[in-house]
C-alpha positions in Angstrom: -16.0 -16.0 -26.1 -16.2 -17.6 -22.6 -19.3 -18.1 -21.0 -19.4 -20.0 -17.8 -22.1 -19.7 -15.1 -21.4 -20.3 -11.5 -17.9 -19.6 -11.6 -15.0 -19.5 -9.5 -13.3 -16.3 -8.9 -9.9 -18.0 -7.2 -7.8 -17.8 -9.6 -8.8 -14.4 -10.9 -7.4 -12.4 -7.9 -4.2 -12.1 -6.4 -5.1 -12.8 -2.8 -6.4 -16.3 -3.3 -9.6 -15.6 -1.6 -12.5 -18.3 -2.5 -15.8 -16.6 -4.1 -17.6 -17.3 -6.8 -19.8 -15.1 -9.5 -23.2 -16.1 -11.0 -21.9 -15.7 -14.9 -18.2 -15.2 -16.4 -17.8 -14.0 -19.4 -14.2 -13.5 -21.5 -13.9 -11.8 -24.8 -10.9 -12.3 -27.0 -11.9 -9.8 -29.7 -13.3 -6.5 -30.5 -16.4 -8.2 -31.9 -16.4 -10.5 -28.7 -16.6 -7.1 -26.9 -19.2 -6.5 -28.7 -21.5 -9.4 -27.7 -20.6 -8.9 -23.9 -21.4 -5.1 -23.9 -25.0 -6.7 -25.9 -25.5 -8.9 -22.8 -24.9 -6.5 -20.3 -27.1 -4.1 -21.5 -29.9 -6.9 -21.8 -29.1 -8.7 -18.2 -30.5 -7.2 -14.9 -27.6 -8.3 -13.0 -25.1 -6.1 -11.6 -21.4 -6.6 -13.2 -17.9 -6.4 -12.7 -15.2 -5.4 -15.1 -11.9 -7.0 -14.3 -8.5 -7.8 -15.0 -5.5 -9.7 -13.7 -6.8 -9.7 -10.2 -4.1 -7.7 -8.6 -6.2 -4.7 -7.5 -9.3 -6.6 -6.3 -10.5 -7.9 -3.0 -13.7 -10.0 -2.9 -15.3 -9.7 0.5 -18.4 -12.2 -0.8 -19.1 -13.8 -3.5 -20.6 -11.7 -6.5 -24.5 -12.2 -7.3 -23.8 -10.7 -10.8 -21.7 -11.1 -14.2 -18.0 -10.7 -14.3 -16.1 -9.7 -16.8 -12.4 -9.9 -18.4 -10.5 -9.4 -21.3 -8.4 -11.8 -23.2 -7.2 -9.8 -25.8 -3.4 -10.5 -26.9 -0.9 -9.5 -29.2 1.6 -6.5 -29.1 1.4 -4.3 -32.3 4.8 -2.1 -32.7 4.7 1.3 -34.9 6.8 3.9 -35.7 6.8 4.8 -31.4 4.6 3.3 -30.2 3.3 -0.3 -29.4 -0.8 -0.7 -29.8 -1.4 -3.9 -27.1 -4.2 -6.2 -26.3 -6.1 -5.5 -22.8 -5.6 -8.9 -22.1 -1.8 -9.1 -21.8 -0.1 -9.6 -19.1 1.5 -5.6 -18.3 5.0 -6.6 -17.5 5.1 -8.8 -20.6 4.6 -5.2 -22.4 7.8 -3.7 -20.3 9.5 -6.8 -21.3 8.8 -6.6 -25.2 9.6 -2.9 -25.2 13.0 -2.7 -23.4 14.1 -5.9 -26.2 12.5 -4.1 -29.1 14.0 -0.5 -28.5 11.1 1.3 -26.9 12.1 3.5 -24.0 10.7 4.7 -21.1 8.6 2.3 -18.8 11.0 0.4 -17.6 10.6 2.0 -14.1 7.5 0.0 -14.4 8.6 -3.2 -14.5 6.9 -6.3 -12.7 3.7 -4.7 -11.6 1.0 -7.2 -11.8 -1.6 -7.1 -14.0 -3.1 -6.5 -17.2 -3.0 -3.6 -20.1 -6.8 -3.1 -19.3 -5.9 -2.5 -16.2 -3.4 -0.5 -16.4 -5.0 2.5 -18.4 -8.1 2.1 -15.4 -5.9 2.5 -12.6 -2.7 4.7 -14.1 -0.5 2.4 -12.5 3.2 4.0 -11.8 6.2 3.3 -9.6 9.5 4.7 -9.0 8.7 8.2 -10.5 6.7 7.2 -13.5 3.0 6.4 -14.4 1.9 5.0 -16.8 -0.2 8.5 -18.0 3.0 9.9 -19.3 2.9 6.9 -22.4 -0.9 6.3 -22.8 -1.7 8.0 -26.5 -5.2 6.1 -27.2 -7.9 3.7 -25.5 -10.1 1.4 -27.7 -13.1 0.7 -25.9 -16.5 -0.7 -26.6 -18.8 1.7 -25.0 -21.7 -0.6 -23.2 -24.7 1.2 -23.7 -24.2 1.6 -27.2 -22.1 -1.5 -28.8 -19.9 0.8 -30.5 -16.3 1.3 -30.6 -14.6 4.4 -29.5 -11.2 5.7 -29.6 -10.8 7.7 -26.1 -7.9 10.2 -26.3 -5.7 9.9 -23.0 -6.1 13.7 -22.2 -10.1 12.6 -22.0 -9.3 10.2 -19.4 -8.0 13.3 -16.7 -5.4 10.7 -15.1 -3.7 11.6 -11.6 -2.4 9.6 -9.4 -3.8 6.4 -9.2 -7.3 7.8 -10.6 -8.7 8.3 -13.9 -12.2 8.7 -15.1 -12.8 4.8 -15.9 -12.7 4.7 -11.8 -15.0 7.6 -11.5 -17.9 8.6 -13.7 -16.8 6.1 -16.7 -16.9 3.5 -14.3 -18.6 0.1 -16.1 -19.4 2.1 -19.3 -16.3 0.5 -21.4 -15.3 -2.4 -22.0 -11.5 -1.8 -23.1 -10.0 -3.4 -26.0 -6.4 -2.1 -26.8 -4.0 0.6 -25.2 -1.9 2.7 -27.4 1.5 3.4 -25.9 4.1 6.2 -27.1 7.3 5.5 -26.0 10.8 6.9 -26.4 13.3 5.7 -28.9 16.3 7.0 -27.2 17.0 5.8 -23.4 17.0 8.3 -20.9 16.7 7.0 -17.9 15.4 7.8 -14.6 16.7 6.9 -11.7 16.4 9.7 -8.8 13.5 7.8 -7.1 13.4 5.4 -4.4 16.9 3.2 -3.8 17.5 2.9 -7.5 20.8 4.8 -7.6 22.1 3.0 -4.4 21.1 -0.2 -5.8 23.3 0.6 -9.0 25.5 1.5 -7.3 25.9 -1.8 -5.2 25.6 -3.9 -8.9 28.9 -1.5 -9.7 26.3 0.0 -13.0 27.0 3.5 -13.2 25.2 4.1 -16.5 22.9 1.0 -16.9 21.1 0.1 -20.5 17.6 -0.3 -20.7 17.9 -4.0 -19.5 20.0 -3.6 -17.1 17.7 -1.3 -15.1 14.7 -3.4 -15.7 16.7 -6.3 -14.5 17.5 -3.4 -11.3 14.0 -2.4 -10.8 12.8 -6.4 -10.7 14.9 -6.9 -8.4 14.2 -4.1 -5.7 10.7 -5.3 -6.4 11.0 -9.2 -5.4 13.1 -8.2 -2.5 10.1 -6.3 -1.1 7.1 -7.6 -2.7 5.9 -11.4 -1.9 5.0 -13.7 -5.1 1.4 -13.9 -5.1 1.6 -17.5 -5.6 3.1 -18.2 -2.6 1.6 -15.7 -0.6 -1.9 -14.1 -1.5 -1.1 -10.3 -1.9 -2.0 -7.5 -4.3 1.1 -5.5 -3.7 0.7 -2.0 -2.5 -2.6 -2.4 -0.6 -2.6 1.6 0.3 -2.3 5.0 -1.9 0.6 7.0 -0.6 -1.5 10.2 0.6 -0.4 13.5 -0.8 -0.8 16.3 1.9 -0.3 19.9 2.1 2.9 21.3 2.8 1.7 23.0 6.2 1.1 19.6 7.3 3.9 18.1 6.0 6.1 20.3 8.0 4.5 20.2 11.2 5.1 16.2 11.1 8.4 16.6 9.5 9.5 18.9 12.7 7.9 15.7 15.1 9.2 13.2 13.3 13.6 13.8 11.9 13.6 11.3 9.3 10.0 11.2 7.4 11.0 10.5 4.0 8.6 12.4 1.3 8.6 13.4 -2.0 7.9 16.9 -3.7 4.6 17.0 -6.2 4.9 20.7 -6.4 5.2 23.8 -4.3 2.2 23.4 -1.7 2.1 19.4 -1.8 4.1 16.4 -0.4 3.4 12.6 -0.9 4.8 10.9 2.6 5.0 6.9 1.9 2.5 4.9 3.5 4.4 2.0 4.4 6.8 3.9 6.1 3.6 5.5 8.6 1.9 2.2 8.5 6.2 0.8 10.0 5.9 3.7 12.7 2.7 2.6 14.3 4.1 -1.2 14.5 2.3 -3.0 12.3 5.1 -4.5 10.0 5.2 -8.0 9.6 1.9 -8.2 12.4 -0.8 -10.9 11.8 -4.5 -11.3 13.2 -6.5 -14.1 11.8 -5.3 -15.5 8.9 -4.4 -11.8 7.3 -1.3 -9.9 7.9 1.3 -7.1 7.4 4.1 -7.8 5.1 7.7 -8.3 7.5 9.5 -6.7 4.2 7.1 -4.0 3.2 4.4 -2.2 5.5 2.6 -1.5 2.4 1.7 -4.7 1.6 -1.4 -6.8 3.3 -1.2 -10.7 2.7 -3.3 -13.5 3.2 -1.6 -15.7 5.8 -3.7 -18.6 4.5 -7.1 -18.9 3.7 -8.0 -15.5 4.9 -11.2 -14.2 3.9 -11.8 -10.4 2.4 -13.3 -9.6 5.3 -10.6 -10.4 7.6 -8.6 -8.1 5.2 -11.0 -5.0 5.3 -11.1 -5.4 9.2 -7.0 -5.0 9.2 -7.0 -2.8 7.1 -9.8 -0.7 9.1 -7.2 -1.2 12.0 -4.2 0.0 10.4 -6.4 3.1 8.6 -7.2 4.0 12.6 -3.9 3.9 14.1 -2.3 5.8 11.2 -5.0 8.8 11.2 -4.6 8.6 15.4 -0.9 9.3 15.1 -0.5 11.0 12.5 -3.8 12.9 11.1 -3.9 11.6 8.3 -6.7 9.1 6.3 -4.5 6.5 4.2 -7.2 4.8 1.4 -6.8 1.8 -0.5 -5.7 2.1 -3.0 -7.3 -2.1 -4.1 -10.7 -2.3 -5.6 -12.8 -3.8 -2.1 -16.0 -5.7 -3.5 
């Protein structure tokens, strides 16, 4: 187990931003859980449960523990791959599409960790990650003990689950069960996947291919965190009713949306946040991606708070023009 006091928290989140924590502690095993959920529960301190980074903006440093899992390894079953809340997620996509298990490759090259992933029900292009969690291993905090948390306990929707809500810092997970499909059935209606097929001449791409697809619409749109400090989609796309959909749709000719069901419409946030100008805009050291409105970056050594006060700017100018509060969809601390 690591246990480091006074640590810094740099290299632990995907903006780059400097701050520290008063304690860090990493457990690579279920028994290592163990101990941290033990010194939790006898510490005063406030703590933080995190993972790869990519959902988290630090505003100050943190006068409390942090947490993280290092858990590896990639167990394969009958359907379904049992993985480590340490690994890295898109090293999970990877292994699947080689090995012959179907069905998240729409969720290729998101950042971040399995942990994470189950926390947050991460998804893109049509999928989330929901429709392929079976199990969660967890130690539970308060007790030390290890419990195996069905997925239909976890009520997931979009981008929510009950480890954000009232389970929030009462596990500590260990492993994530996913059931895949064994036969490839691709899907492909969302977004510009089709036209990007299309344009690469595939007309009925393998599992690879479209994971190769999906990287690439991804890197076109997305800045590498290492050369510019991001944490991809900063904002939730907001889902609205279809009164109000309509009544913007009849202002505004080409508003892309999609359907959830018959009185609901998710209208892209990026594509509000483009209409009110702020696409590729900077102030201070933090700015607007030129490639994707979605996206805030750190210009260079941009604090959290200069990030929370554009984001607080772009939040106003969205709901004056359009009515409608966009949230974020990053962990602010």
């Amino acid at each position: 187990m690591k246990d480091i006091h006074d640590y810094s928290l740099k290299q632990h989140n995907t903006f780059g931003i400097e701050a520290r924590c008063d304690r860090f502690l990493e457990y690579s095993t279920a028994d290592e859980a163990k101990a941290v959920a033990d010194i939790l529960r006898q510490s005063a301190q406030p703590f933080l449960i995190i993972g790869g980074g990519s959902n988290l903006l630090l505003t100050q440093d943190f006068k409390g523990i942090v947490v993280r899992s290092a858990i590896k390894g990639i167990t394969p079953q009958k359907d379904t791959l049992r993985c480590g809340s340490g690994e890295v997620w898109d090293d999970v996509v990877d292994y699947s599409v080689k090995h012959g298990y179907y069905g998240m490759e729409n969720l290729s090259w998101i950042p971040g960790d399995v942990g994470a992933s189950a926390v947050q029900n991460i998804g893109a292009y049509g999928v989330e990650v929901k429709d392929f969690i079976e199990t969660i291993e967890a130690i539970e905090i308060v007790s030390g003990a290890l419990q195996l948390i069905d997925a239909a306990a976890c009520r997931y929707a979009y981008r929510q689950s009950r480890f954000k809500g009232e389970w929030k810092n009462q596990y500590l997970i260990t492993h994530v069960t996913y059931r895949t499909q064994r036969d490839f059935q691709p899907k492909l209606d969302y977004g510009n996947i089709r036209s990007e097929l299309e344009r690469r001449n595939m007309t009925h791409p393998t599992a690879s291919q479209l994971r190769e697809v999906i990287i690439g619409i991804r890197q076109e749109k997305l800045p590498d965190p290492a050369v510019m400090g991001n944490a991809g989609s900063f904002f939730m796309n907001p889902i609205v009713e279809r009164s109000q959909y309509e009544a913007l749709a009849s202002q505004y000719e080409n508003m892309p949306h999609y359907t959830i069901d018959a009185n609901h419409e998710k209208i892209p946030a990026g594509w509000m946040i483009d209409q009110c100008g702020w696409k590729g805009r900077t102030v201070g050291h933090a700015g607007v991606h030129d490639r994707q409105a979605l996206v805030l970056v750190n210009r260079g050594n941009a604090t959290g708070q200069e990030i929370v006060d554009l984001c607080r700017m772009i939040q106003r100018d969205v709901k004056e023009k359009f009515g409608i509060t966009i949230k974020p969809e990053v962990n602010i601390i």
